[in-house]
C-alpha positions as CSV (number, residue, x, y, z in Angstrom):
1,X,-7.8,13.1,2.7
2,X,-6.8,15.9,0.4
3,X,-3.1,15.6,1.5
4,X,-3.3,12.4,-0.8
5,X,-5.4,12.5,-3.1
6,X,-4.2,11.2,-6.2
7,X,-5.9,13.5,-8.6
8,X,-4.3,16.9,-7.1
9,X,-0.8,14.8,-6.5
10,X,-0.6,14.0,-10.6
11,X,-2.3,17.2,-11.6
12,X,0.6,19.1,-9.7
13,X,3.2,17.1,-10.9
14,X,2.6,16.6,-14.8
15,X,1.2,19.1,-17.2
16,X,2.1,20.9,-20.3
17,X,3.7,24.0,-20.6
18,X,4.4,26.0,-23.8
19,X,5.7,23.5,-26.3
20,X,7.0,20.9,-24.1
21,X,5.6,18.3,-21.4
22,X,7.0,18.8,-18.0
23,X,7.2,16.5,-15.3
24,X,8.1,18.7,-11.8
25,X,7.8,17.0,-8.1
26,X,9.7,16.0,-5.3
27,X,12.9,18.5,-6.6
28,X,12.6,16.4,-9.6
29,X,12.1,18.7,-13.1
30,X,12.2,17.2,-16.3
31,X,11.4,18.5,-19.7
32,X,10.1,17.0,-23.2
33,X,9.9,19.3,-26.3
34,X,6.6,18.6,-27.9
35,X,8.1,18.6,-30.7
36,X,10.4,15.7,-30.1
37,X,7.8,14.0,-28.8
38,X,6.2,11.0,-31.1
39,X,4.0,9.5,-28.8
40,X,2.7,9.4,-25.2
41,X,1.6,6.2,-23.2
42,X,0.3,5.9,-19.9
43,X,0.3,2.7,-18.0
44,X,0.1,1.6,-14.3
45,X,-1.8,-0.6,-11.7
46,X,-3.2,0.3,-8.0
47,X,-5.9,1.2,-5.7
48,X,-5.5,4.8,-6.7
49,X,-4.8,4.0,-10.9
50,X,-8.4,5.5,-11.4
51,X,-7.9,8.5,-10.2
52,X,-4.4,8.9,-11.1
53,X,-4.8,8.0,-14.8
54,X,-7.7,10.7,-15.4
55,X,-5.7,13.4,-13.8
56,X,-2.6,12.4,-15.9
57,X,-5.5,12.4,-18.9
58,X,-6.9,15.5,-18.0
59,X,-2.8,17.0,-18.1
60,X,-1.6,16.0,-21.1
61,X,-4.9,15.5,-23.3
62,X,-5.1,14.4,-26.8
63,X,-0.9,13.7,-26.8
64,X,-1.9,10.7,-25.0
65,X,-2.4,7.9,-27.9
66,X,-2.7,4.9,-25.8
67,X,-2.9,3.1,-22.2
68,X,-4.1,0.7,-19.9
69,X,-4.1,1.1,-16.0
70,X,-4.8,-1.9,-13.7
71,X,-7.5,-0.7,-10.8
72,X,-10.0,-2.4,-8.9
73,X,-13.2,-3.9,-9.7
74,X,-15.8,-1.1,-9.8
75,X,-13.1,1.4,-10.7
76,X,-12.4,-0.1,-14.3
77,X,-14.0,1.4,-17.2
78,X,-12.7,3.8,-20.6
79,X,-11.7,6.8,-20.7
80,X,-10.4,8.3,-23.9
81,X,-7.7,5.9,-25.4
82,X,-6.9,4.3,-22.4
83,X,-8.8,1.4,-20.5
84,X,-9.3,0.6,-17.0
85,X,-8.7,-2.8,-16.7
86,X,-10.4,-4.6,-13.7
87,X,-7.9,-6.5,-11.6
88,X,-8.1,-8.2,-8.4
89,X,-6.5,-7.8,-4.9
90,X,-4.6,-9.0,-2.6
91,X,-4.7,-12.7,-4.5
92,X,-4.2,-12.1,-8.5
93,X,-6.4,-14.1,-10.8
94,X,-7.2,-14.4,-14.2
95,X,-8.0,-10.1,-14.5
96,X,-4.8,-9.7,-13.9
97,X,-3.0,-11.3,-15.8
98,X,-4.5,-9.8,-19.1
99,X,-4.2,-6.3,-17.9
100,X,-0.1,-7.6,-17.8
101,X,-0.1,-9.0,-20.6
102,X,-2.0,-5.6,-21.9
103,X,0.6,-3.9,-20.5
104,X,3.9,-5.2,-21.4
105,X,2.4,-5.4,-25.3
106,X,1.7,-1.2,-24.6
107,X,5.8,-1.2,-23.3
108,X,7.2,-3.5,-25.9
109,X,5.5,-1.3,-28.7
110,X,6.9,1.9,-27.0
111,X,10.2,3.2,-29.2
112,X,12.6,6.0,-29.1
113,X,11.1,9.7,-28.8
114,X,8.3,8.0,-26.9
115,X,6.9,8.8,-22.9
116,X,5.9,6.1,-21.1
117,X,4.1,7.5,-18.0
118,X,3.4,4.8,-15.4
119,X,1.1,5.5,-12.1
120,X,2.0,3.1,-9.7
121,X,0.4,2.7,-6.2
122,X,-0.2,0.6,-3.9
123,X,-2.5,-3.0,-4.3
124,X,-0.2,-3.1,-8.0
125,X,2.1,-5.8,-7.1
126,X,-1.6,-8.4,-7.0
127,X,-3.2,-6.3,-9.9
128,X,-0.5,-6.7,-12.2
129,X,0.7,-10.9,-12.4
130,X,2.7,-12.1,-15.4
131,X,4.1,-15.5,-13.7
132,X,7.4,-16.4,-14.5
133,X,7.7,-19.0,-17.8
134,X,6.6,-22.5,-15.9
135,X,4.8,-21.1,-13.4
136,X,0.9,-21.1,-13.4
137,X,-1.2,-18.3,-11.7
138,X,-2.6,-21.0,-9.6
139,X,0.7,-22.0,-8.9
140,X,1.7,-18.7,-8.2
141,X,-1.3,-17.5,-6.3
142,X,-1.1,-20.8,-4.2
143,X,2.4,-19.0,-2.7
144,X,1.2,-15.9,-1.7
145,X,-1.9,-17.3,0.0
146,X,1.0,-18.8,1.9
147,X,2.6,-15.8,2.7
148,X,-0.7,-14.4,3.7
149,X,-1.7,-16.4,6.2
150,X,2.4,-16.5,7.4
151,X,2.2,-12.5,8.0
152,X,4.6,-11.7,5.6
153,X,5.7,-8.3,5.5
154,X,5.4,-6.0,2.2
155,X,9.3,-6.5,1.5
156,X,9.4,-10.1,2.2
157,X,6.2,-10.4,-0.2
158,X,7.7,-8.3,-2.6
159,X,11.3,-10.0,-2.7
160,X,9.5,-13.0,-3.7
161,X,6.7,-11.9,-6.2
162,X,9.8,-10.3,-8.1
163,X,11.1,-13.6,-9.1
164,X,8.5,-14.8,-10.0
165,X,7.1,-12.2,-12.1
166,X,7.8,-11.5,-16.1
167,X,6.7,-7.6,-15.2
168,X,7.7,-6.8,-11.5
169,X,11.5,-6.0,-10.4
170,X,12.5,-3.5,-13.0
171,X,11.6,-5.6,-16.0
172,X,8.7,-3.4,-17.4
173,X,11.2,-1.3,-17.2
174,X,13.6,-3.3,-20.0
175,X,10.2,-4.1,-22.0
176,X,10.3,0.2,-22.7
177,X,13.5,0.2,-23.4
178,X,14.6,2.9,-25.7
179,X,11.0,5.0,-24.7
180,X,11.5,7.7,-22.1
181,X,9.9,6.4,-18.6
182,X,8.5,8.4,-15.8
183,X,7.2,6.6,-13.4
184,X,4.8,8.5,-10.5
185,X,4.6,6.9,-7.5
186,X,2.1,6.8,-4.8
187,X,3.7,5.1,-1.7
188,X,2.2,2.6,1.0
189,X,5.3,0.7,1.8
190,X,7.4,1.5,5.0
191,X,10.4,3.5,4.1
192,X,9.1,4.4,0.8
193,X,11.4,2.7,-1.3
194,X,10.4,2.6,-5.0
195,X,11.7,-0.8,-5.5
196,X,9.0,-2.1,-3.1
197,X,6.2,-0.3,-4.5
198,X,4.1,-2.3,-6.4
199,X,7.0,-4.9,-6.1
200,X,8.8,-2.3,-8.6
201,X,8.1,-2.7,-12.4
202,X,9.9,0.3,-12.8
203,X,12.7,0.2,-10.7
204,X,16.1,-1.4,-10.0
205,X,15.6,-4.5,-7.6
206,X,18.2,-4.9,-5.3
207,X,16.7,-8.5,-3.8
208,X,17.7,-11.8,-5.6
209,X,16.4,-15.4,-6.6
210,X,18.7,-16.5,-3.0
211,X,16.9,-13.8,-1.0
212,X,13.2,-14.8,-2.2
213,X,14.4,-18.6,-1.3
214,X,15.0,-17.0,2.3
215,X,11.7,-15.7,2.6
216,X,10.1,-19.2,2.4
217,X,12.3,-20.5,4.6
218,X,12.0,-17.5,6.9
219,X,8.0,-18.2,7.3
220,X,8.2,-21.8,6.8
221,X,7.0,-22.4,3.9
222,X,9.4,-23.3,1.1
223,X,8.3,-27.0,1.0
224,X,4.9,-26.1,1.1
225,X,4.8,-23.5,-1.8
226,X,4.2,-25.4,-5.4
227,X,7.2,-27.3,-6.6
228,X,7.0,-25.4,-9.3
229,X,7.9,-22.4,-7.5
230,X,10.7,-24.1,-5.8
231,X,12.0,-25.6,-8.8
232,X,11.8,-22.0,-10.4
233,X,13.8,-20.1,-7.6
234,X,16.3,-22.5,-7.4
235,X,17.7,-22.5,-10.9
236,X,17.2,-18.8,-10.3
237,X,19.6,-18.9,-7.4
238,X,22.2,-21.6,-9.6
239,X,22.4,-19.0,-12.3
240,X,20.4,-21.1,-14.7
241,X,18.1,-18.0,-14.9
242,X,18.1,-14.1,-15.8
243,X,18.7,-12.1,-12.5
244,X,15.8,-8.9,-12.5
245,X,18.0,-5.9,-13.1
246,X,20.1,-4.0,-10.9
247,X,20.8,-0.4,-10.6
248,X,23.7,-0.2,-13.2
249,X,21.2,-1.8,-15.5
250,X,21.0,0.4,-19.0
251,X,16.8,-0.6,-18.8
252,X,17.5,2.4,-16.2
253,X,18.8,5.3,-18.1
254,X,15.9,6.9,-19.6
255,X,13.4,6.3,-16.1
256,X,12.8,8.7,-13.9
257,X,10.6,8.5,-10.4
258,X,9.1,10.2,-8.1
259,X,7.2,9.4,-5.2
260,X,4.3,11.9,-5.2
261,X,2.4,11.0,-1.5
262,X,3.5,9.0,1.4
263,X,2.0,7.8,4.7
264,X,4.2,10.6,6.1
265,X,2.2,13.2,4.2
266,X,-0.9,11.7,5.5
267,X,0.4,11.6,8.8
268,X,1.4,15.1,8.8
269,X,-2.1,16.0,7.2
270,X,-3.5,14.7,10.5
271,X,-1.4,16.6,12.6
272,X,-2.3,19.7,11.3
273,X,-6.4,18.3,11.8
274,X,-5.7,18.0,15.0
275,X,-3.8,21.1,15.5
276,X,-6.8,23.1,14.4
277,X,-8.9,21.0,16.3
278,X,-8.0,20.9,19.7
279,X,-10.6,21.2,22.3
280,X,-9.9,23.9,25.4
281,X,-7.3,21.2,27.1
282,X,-3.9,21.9,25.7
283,X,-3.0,19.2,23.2
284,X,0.6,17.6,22.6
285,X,1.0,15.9,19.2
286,X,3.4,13.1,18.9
287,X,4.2,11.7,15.4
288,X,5.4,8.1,15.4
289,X,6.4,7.4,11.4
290,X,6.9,3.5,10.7
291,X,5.4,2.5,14.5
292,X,2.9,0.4,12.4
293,X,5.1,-3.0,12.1
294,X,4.9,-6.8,12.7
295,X,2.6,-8.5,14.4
296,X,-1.3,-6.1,14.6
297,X,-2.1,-7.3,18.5
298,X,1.6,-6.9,19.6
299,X,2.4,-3.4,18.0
300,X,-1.3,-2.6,19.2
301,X,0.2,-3.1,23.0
302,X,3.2,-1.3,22.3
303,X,1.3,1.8,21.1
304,X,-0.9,2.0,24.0
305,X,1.8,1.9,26.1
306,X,3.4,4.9,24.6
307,X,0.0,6.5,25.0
308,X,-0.4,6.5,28.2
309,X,3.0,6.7,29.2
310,X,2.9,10.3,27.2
311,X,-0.4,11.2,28.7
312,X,1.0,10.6,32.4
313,X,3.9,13.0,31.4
314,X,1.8,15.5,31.1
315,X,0.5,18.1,33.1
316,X,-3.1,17.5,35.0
317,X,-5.9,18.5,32.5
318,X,-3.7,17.9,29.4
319,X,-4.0,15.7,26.3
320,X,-2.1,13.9,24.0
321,X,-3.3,13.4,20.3
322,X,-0.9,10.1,19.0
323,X,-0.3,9.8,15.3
324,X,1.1,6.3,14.3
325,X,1.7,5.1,11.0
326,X,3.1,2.4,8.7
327,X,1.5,-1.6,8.5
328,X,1.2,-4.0,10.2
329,X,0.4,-8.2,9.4
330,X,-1.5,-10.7,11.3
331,X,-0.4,-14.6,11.4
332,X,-3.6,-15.5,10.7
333,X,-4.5,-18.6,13.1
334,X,-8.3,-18.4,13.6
335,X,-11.3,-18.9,11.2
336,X,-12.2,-14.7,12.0
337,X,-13.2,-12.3,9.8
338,X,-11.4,-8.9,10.5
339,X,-8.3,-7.3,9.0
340,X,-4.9,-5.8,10.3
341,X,-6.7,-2.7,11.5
342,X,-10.1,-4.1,13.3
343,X,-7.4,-6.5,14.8
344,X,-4.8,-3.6,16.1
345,X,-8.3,-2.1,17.6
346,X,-9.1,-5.2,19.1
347,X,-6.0,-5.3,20.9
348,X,-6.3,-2.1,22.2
349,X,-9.6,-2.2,23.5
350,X,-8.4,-5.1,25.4
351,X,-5.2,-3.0,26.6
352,X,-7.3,0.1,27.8
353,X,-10.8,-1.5,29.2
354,X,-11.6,0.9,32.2
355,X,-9.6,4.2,31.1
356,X,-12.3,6.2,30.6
357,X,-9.3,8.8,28.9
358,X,-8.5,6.9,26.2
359,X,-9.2,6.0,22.7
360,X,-8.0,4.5,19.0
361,X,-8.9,4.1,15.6
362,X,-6.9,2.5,13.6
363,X,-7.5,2.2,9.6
364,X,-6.1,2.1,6.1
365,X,-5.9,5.0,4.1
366,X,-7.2,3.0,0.8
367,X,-10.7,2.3,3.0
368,X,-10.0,-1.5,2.6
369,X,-9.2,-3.3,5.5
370,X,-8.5,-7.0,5.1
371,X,-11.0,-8.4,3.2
372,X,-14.2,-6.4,4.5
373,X,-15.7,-3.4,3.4
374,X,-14.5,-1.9,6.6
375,X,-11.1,0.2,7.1
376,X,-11.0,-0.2,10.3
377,X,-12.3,0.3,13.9
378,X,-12.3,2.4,17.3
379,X,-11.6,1.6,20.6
380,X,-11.7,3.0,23.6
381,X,-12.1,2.3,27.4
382,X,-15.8,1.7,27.4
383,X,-15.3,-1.1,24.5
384,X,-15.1,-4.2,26.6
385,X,-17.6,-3.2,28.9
386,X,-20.0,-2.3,26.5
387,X,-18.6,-5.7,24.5
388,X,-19.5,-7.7,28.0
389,X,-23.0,-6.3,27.9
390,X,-23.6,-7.9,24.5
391,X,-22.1,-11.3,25.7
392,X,-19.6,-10.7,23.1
393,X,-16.5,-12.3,24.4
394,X,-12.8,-9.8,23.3
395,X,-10.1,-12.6,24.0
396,X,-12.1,-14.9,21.9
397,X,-12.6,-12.8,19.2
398,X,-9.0,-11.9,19.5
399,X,-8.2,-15.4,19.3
400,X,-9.9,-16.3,16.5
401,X,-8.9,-13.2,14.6
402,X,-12.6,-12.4,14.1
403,X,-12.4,-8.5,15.3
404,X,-14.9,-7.8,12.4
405,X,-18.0,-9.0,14.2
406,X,-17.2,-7.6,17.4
407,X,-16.6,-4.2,16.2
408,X,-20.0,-4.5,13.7
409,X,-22.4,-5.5,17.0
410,X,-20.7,-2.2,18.8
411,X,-21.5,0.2,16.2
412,X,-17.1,0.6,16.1
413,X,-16.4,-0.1,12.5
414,X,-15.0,3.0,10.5
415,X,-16.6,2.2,6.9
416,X,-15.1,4.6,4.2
417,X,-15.7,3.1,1.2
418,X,-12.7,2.6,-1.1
419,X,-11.3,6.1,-0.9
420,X,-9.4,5.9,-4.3
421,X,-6.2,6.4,-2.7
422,X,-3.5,3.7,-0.3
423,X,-0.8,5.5,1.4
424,X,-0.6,2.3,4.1
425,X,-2.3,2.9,7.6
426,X,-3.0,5.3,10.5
427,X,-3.7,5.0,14.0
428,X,-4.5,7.8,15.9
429,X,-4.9,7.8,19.5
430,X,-6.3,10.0,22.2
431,X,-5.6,10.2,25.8
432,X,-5.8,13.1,28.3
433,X,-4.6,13.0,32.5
434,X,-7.3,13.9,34.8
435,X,-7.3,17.0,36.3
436,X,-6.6,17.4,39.9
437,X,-9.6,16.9,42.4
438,X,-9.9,18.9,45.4
């Protein structure tokens, strides 16, 4: 989607003009004499660091002396002086932990009359793991496979993976202290808060070592994280340990972000597709920004309910095009394969079976849906039926959170391919009210 596109987001934003490097987006300009510039680094970590870090290349050329950008396996690679550090997602492991390390070494080096320009997007918060002094990566990947399988929502993850982090939470923003920072963002969190993206190595952190002790407890799962982790976030919480910095924090005073491209600009994007797209039945458009929240299957029900109520409000003949967006999570209770998308289609094609005006597809802008090599799937009313013919059971495959499968024996899953970009998800759906018969 060229709405997003990460290339075309950073090329508009950063570039050179004259004698001085200018950084202009989202009513943000800023300026750097060239002369009073010593030296450029670019850092970062996400699904769409590839793309980003050659554009931001490709702008400010040969004043770029050094970087390293966490991205995805397949993505990583050289480029000039900077590297491309393979990293993994959603668990961290080993990969990336050296491109952190790499990273805060880049930052600690940085001094004054230096620009540090960090591309941040979304899948950085697993890409970029320094664990916390006592902490192991086991340890600490242990936890999040906990909040994983409890459905934890992006902040919830986030408010943890902060204090437990030696990078995340504003603190790679302290490590460039006194370098000039300007941080680009590409968001896929709801509400587009900066200190959520990526869990925020870059911004203030408003969430403390008390809040991520309420997250365990919220899902559950403090006494089953690693005592390490316990012991960690409790001496956090006593005092015994640094706080991440807040927004009167000097780390602050020489960043500067912007968020470049949201799931609201991907949502509008689609509007506008469909706008120019509309068959002869007169179309209604209906944006719903954030719908995509909690639980896949329950969210799923909610949307088709406000799909077809919108499509009976109509007059005969008429359609409705339904453009949701946001994410959602799945408790994750079966031995399926599938992801929050193929689930939220699941769902649906349970809600709508015999509505022969109706359809859905739900997927993730970054292509990457769970962990298949699907983004997601359509529904529509035919689904079950055609499910039924197969012997393929929907309940049970709901059950078991195995929506993958199902949607592969129907010819339903939308396969993208990693799309180098992750602006969250997007379900659109489609329903039109019969004309009158005579």
């Amino acid at each position: 989607m060229k709405a997003v596109d990460p290339a075309r987001l950073v090329a508009s934003a950063l570039r050179v003009e004259g004698d001085a490097v200018v950084l202009d987006a989202a009513g943000v300009r800023e300026t750097i004499p060239l002369s009073s510039l010593w030296n450029i680094h670019l850092v970062g970590a996400g699904k769409a660091g590839r793309a980003m870090g050659e554009a931001a290349l490709a702008a400010l050329g040969k004043r770029v002396a050094d970087g390293v950008i966490a991205v995805p396996r397949g993505a990583d690679g050289q480029s000039g002086p900077v590297r491309f550090a393979a990293a993994s997602h959603p668990v961290p492991d080993i990969f990336s932990l050296a491109a952190a390390r790499e990273i805060l070494a880049v930052m600690e080096s940085a001094g004054k009359g230096d620009l540090v320009v960090a591309l941040v997007s979304g899948g950085g918060s697993a890409m970029l793991s320094a664990p916390a002094a006592g902490i192991t990566m086991e340890e600490k990947a242990e936890t999040f496979r906990h909040l994983l399988r409890a459905g934890a929502d992006i902040t919830s993850f986030n408010a943890v993976r902060k204090h437990l982090s030696e990078i995340k939470g504003g603190l790679l923003a302290r490590a460039a202290q006194p370098a000039t920072v300007w941080a680009l963002l590409l968001s896929d969190v709801p509400g587009d808060d900066p200190s959520v993206i990526a869990s925020g190595p870059f911004s203030p952190d408003p969430t403390t070592f008390g809040d991520a002790i309420g997250v365990l407890e919220r899902y559950g799962i403090f006494y089953a994280v690693p005592s390490a982790v316990r012991r960690h976030l409790t001496e956090g919480a006593d005092g015994t340990l640094p706080e991440t910095p807040k927004p009167d924090d000097p780390a602050f005073l020489g960043t500067t972000s912007v968020l470049l491209g949201t799931n609201r600009t991907a949502m509008d994007a689609a509007a506008m597709r469909a706008a120019r797209e509309r068959n002869a039945a007169p179309t209604a458009i209906v944006l719903l920004p954030g719908f995509l929240h909690g639980e896949a299957r329950e969210c799923s029900r909610s949307f088709c309910d406000r799909l077809r109520v919108a499509a009976e409000a109509l007059s005969p003949g008429h359609a409705v095009v339904m453009i949701a967006g946001g994410e959602t999570t799945v408790n994750v209770l079966g031995s399926g394969k599938g992801g929050r998308n193929q689930e939220f289609a699941l769902a649906a094609a349970v809600e709508v079976a015999g509505e022969g005006a109706m359809a859905i597809l739900a997927a993730g802008t970054d292509g990457i849906d769970g962990p298949t090599d699907a983004a997601g799937a359509y529904a529509d009313g035919t689904t079950v039926a055609r499910a039924s013919s197969l012997g393929l059971d929907p309940a049970a495959h709901l059950e078991n959170n195995d929506a993958y499968p199902f949607f592969e024996a129907l010819g339903d899953l939308v396969v993208t391919g990693p799309t180098g970009t992750n602006v969250a998800d997007l379900v659109i759906g489609w329903a039109r009210k019969p004309s009158k018969t005579g």
